[in-house]
GURO-165815 format. One line per 10 residues: their letters; for each residue x, y, z of N, C-alpha, C, O. Coordinates in nm, 2 decimals, always signed. Layout:
GURO-165815
a = X/Y/Z/X/Y/Z/X/Y/Z/X/Y/Z  ...
//
This chain:
GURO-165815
xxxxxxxxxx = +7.66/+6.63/+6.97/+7.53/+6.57/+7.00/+7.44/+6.68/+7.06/+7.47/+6.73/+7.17  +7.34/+6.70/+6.99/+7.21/+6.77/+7.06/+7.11/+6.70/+7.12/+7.09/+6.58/+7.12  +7.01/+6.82/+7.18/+6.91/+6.73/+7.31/+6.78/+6.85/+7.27/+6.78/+6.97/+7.26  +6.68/+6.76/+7.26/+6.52/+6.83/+7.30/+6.50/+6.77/+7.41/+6.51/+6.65/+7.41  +6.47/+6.83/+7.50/+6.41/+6.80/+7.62/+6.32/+6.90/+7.68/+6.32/+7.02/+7.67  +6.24/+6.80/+7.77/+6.13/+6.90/+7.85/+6.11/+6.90/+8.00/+6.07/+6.80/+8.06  +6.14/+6.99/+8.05/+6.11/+7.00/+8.20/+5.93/+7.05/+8.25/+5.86/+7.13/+8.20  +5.93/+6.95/+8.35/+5.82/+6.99/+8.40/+5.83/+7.09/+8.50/+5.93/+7.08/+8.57  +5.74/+7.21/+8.53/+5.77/+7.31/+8.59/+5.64/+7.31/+8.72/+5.53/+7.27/+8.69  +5.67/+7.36/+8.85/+5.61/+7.37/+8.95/+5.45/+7.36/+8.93/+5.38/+7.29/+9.00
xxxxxxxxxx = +5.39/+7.44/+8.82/+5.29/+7.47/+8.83/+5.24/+7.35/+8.73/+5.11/+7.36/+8.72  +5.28/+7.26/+8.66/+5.25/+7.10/+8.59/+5.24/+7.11/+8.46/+5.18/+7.04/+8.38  +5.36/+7.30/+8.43/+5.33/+7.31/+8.27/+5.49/+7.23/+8.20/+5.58/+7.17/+8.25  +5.46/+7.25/+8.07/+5.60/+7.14/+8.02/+5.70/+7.25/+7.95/+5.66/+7.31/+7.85  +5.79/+7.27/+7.99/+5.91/+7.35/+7.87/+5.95/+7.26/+7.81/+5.95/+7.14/+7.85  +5.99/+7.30/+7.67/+6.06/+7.23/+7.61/+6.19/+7.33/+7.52/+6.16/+7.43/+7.47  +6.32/+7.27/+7.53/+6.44/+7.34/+7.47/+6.56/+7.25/+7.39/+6.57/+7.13/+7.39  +6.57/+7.27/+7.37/+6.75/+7.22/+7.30/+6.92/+7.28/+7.37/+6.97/+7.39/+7.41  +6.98/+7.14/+7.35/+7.09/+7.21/+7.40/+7.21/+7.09/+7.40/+7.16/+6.98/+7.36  +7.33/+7.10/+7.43/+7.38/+7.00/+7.41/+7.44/+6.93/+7.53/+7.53/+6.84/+7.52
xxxxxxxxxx = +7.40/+6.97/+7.63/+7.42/+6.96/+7.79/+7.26/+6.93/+7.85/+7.19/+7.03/+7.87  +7.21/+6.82/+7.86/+7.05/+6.85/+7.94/+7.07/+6.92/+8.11/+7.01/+7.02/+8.16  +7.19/+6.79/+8.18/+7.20/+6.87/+8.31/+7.26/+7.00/+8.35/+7.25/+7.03/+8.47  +7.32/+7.08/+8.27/+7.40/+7.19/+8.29/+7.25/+7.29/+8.22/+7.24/+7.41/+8.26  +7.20/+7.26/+8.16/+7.13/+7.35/+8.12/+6.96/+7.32/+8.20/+6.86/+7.39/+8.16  +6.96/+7.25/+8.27/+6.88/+7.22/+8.37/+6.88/+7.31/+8.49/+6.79/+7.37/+8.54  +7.02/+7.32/+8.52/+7.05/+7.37/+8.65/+7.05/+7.52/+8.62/+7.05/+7.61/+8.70  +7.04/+7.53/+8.46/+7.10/+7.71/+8.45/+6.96/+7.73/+8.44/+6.96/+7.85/+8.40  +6.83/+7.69/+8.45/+6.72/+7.72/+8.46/+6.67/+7.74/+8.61/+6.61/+7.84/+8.64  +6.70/+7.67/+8.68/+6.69/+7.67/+8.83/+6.76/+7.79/+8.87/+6.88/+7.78/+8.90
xxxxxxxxxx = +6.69/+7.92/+8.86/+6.74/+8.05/+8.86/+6.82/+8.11/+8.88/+6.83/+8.19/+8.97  +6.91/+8.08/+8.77/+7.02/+8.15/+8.72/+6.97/+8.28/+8.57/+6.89/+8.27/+8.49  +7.04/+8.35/+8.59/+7.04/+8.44/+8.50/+7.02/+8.40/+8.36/+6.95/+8.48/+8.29  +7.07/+8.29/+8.31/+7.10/+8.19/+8.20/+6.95/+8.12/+8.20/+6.92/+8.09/+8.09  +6.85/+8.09/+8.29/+6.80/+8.01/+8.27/+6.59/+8.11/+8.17/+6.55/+8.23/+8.16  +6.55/+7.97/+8.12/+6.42/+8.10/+8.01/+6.37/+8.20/+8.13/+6.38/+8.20/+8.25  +6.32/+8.27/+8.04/+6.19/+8.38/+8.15/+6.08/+8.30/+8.16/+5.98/+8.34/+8.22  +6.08/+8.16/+8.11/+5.93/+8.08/+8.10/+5.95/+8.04/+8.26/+5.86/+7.98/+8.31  +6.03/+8.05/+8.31/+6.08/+7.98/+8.45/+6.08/+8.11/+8.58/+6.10/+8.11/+8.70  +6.06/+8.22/+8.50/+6.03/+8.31/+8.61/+5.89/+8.34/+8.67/+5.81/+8.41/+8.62
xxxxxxxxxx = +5.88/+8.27/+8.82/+5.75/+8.30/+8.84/+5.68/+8.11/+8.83/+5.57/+8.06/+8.84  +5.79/+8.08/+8.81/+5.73/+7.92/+8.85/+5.94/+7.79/+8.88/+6.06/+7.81/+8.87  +5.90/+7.73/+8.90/+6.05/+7.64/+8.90/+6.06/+7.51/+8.85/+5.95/+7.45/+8.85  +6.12/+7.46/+8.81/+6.17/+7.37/+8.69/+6.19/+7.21/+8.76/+6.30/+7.17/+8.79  +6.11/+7.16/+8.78/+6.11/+7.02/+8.92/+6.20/+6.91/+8.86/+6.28/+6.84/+8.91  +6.15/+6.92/+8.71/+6.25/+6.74/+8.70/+6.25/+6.73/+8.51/+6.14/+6.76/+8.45  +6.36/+6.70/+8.42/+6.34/+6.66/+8.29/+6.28/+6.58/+8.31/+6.30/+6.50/+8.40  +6.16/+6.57/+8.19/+6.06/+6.41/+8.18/+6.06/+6.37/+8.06/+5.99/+6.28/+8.03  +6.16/+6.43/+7.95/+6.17/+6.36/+7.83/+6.34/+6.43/+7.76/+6.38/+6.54/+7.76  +6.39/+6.32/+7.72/+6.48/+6.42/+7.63/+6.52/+6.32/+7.47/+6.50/+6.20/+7.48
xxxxxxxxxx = +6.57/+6.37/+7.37/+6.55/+6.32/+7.30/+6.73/+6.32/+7.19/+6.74/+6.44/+7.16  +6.82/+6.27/+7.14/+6.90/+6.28/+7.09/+6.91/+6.30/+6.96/+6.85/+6.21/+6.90  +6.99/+6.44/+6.86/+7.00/+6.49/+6.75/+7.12/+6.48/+6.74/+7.20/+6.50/+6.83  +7.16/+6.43/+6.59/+7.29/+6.48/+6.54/+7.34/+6.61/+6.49/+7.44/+6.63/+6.43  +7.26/+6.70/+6.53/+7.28/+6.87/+6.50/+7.20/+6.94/+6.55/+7.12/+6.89/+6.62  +7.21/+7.10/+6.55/+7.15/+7.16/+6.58/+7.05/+7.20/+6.52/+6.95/+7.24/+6.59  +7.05/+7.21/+6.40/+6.95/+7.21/+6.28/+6.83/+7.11/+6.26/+6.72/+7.14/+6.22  +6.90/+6.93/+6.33/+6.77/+6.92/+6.35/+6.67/+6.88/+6.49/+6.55/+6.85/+6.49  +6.75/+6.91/+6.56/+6.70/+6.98/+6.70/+6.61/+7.05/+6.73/+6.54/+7.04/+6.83  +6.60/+7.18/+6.63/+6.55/+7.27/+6.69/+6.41/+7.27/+6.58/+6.31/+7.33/+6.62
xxxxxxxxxx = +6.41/+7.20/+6.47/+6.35/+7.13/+6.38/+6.23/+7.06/+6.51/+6.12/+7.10/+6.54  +6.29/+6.97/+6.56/+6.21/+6.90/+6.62/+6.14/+6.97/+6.75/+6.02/+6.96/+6.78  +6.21/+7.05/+6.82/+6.16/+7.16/+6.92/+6.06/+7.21/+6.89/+5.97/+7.21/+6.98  +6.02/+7.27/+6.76/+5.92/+7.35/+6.69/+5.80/+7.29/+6.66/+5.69/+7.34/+6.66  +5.83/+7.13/+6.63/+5.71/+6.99/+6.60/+5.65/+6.99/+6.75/+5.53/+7.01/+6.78  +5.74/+6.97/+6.84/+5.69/+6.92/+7.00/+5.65/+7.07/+7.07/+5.58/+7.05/+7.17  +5.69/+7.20/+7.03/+5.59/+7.30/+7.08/+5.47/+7.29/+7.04/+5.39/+7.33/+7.12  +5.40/+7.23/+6.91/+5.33/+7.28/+6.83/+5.23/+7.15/+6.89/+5.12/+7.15/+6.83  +5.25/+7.06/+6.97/+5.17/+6.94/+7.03/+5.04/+7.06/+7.13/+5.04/+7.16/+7.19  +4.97/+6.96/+7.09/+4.86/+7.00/+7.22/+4.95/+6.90/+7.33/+5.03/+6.81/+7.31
xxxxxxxxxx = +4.88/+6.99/+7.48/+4.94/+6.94/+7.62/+4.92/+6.75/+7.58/+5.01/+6.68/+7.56  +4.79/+6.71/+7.57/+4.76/+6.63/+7.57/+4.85/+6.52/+7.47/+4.86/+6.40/+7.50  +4.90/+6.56/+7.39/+5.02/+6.50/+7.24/+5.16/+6.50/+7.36/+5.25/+6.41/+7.37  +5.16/+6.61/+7.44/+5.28/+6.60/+7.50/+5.28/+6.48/+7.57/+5.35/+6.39/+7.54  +5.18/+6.48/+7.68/+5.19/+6.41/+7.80/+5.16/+6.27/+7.74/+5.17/+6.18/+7.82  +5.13/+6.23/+7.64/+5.16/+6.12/+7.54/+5.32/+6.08/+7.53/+5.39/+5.99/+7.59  +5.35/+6.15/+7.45/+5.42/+6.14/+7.39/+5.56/+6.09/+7.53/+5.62/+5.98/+7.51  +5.61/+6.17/+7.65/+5.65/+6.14/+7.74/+5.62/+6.06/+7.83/+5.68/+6.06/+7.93  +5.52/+5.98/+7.81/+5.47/+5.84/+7.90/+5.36/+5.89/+7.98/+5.29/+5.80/+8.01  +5.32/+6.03/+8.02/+5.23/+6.05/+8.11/+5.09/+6.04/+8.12/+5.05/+6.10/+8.02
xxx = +4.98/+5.98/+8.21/+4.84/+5.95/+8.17/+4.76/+6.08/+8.26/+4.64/+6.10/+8.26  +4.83/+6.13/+8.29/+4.77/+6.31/+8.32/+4.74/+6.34/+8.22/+4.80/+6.33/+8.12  +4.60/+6.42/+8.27/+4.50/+6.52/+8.13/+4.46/+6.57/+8.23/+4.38/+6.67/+8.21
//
């Protein structure tokens, strides 16, 4: 089982990744060596969406659709009425 998910980060921007662990790969963002460089220089507060794949293939398929959102498609799309 695969995961898109997105963490909201200190500063109220959205990551979004793949993985097949959300909380282990949560915590390896919370500055571990393991966690993106998108997270250096700000910190990782809370998952606000994640989404379930039967592969990796189409996971990361969908990662690429939900980068390519404007902020505004995101915070839709995860329930949020922030703009």
């Amino acid at each position: 089982q695969w995961y898109v998910y997105m963490i909201r980060a200190s500063d109220d921007s959205l990551y979004t990744g793949v993985t097949t662990d959300v909380e282990r790969r949560f915590n390896e963002h919370c500055g571990t060596r393991l966690g993106a460089r998108f997270f250096r220089g700000r910190q990782p507060l809370e998952v606000v969406y994640t989404e379930n794949h039967p592969d990796r293939s189409s996971a990361l398929r969908r990662e690429s659709v939900i980068k390519g959102l404007s902020r505004d498609l995101k915070l839709e799309l995860i329930g949020d009425s922030r703009n």
